[in-house]
C-alpha positions as a LaTeX table, in Angstrom:
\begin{tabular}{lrrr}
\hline
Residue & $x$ (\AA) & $y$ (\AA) & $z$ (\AA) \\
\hline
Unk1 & 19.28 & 33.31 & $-10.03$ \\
Unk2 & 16.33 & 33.46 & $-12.83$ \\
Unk3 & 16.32 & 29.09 & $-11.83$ \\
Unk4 & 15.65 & 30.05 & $-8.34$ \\
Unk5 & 13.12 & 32.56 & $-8.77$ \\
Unk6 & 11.12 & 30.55 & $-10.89$ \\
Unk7 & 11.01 & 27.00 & $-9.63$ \\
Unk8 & 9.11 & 28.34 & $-6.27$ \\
Unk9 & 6.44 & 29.66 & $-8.50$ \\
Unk10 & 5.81 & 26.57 & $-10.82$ \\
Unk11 & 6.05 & 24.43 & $-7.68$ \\
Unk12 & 2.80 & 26.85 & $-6.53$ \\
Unk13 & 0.68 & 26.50 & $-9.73$ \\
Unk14 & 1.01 & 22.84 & $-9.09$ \\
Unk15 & 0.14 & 22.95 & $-5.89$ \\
Unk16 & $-3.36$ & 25.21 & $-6.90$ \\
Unk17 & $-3.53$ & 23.21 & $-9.72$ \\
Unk18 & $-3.84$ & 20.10 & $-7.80$ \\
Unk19 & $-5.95$ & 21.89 & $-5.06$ \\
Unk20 & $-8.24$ & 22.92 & $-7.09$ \\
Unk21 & $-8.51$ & 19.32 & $-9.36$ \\
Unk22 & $-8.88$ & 17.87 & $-5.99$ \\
Unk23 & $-11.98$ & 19.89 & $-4.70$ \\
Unk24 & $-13.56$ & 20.19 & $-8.26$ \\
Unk25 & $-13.68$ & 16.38 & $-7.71$ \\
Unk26 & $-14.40$ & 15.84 & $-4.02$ \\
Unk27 & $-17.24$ & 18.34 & $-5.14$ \\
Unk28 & $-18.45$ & 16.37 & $-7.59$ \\
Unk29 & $-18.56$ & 12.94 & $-6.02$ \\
Unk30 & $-20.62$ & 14.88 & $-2.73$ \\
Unk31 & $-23.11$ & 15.91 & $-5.24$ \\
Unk32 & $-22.91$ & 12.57 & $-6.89$ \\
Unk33 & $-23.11$ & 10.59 & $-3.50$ \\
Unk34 & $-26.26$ & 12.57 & $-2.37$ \\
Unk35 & $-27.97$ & 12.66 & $-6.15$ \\
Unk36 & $-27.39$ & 8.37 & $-6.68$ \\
Unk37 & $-26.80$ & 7.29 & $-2.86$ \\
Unk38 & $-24.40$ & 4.99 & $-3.59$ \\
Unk39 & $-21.77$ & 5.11 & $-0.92$ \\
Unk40 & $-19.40$ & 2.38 & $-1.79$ \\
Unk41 & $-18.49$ & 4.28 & $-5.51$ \\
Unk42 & $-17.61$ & 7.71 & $-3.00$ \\
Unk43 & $-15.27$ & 5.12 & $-0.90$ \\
Unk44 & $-13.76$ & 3.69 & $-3.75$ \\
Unk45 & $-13.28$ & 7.73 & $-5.24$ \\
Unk46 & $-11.60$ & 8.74 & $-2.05$ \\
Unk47 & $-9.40$ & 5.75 & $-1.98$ \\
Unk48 & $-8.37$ & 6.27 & $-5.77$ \\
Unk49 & $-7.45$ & 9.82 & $-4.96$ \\
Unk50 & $-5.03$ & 8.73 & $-2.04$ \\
Unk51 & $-3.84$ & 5.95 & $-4.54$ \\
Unk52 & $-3.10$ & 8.67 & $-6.88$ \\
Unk53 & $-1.33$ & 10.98 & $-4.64$ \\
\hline
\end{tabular}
């Protein structure tokens, strides 16, 4: 019962955790794309992350 309980809730900090890696990033690639203006290294980000997922 204490298994049961508890697997739902690490499954959800992963799931922030990973939310929140994933827009701390996307964040910083927007700021990166309008600072440089390089759009191909944004592409290449977005298809990394997808990769990686």
């Amino acid at each position: 019962m204490y298994k049961i309980l508890v697997f739902p809730i690490k499954i959800h900090i992963y799931i922030y955790i990973y939310i929140y890696i994933y827009i701390y990033i996307y964040i910083y690639i927007y700021i990166f794309f309008f600072k440089k203006k390089i759009f191909y290294i944004f592409f290449l980000y977005i298809i990394y992350i997808y990769i990686y997922i």
